[in-house]
N, CA, C and O of each residue as an XYZ file, in Angstrom:
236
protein
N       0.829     -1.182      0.000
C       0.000      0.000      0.000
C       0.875      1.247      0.000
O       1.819      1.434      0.767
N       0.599      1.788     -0.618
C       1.283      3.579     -0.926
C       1.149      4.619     -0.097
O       0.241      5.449     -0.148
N       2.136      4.590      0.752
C       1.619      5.985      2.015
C       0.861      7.039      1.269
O       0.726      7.183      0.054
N       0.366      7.791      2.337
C      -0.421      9.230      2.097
C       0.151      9.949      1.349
O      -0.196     10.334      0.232
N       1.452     10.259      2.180
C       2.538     11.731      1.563
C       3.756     11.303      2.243
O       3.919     11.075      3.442
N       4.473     11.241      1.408
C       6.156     11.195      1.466
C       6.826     12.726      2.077
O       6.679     13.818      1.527
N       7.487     12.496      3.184
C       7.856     14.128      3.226
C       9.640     13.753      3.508
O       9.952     12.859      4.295
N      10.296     14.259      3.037
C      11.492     14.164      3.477
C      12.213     15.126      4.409
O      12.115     16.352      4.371
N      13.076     14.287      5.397
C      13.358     14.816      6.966
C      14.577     15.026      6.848
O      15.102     14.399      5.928
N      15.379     15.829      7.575
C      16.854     15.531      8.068
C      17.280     15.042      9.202
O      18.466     15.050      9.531
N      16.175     14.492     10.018
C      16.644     14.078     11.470
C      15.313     12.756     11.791
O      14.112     12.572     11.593
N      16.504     12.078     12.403
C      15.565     10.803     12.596
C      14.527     10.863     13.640
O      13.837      9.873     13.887
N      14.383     12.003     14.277
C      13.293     12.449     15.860
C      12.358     13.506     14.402
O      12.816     14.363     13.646
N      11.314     13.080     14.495
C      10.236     13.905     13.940
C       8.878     13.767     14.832
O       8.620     12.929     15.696
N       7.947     15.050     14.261
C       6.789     15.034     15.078
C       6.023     14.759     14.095
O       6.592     14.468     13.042
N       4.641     14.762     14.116
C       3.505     14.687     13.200
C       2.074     14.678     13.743
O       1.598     13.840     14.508
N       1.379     15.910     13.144
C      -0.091     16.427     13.513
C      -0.858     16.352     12.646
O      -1.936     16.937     12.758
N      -0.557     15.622     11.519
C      -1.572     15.734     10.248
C      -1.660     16.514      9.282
O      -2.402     16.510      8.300
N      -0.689     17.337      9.680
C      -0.682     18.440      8.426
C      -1.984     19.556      8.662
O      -2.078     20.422      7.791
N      -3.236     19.593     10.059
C      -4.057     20.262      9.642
C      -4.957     19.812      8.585
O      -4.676     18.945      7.757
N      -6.306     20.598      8.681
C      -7.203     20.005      8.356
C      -8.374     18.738      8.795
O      -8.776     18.360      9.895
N      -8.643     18.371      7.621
C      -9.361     16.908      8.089
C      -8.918     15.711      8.204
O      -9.586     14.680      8.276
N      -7.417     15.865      8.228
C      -6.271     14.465      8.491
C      -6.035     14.980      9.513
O      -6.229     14.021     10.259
N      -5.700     15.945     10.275
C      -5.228     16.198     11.727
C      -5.372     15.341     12.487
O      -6.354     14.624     12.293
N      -4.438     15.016     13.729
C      -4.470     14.008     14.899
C      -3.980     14.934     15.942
O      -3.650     16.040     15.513
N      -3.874     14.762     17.050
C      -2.730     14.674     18.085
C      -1.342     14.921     17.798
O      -0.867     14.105     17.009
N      -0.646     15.708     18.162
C       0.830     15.866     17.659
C       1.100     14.772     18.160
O       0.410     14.354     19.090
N       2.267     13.977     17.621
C       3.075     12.917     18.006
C       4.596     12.963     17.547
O       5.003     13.585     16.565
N       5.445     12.130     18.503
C       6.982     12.027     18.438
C       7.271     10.486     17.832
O       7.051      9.436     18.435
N       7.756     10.614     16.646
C       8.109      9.316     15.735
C       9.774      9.337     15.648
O      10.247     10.277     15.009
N      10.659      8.426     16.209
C      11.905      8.027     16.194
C      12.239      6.666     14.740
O      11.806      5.524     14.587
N      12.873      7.240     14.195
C      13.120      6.178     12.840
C      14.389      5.088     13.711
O      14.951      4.164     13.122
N      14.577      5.343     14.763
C      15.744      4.758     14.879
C      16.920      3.910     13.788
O      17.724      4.686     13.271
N      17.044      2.785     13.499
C      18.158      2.559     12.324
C      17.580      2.974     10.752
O      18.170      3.326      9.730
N      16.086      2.748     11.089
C      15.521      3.008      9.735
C      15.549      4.105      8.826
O      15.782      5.239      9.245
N      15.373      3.917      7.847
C      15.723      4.941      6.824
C      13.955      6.010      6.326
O      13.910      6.939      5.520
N      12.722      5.415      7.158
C      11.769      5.739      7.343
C      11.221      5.303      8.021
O      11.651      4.247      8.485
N       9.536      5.999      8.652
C       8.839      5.682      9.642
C       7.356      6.285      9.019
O       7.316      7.349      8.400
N       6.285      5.537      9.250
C       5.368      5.788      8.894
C       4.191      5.914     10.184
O       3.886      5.054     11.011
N       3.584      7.522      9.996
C       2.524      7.590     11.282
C       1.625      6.742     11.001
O       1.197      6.615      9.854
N       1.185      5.998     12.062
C       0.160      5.586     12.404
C      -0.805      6.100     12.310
O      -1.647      5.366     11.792
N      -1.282      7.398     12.647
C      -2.244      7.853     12.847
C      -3.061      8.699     10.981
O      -4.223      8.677     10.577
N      -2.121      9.152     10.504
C      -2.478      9.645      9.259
C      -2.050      8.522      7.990
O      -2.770      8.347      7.007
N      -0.667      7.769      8.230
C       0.148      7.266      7.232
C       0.690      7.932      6.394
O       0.948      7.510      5.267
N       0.987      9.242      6.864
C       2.841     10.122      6.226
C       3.885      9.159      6.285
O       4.297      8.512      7.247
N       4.184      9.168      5.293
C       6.003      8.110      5.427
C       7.063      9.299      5.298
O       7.201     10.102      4.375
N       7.655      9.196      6.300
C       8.655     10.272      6.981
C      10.159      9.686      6.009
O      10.762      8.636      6.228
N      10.386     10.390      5.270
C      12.091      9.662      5.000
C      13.279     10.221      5.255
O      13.399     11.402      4.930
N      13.866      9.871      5.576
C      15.316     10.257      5.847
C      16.467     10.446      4.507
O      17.006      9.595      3.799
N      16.596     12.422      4.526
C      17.177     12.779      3.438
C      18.380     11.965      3.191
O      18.388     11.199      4.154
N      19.583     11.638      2.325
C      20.854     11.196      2.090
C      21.856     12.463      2.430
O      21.563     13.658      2.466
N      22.720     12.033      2.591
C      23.888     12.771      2.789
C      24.303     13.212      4.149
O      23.626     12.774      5.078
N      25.539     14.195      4.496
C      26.163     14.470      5.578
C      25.394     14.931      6.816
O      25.583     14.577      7.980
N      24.171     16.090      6.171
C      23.565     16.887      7.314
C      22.791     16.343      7.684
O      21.752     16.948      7.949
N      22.862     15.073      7.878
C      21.568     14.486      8.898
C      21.793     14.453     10.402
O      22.620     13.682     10.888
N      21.104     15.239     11.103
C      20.709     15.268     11.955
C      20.681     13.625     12.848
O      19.874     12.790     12.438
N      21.541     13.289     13.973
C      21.199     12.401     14.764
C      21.154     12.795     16.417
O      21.814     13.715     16.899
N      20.356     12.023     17.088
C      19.790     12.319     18.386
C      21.381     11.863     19.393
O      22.202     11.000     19.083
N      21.400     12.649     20.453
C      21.970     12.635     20.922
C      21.554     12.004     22.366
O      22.392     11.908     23.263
């Protein structure tokens, strides 16, 4: 199945509220940990993790 919306991230700690509107949820905290994406539960945004140097990791 084909997520909602693809958004691309630079850091593997993201939030997600739906974007607003009539997809809106609850803000939430999504950790990709090794993964290279994470998909909300609540809407099904697939979060991806840009390529290259400036990525952002949690400390």
């Amino acid at each position: 199945m084909k997520p909602a919306e693809e958004i691309e991230v630079s850091a593997r700690e993201i939030s997600c509220d739906g974007g607003g509107g009539a997809s809106s949820h609850p803000r939430i905290f999504l950790n990709m940990g090794d993964k290279e994406f994470i998909d909300c539960p609540y809407c099904g945004r697939r979060f991806v993790l840009k390529e290259g140097p400036d990525v952002a990791t949690a400390h």
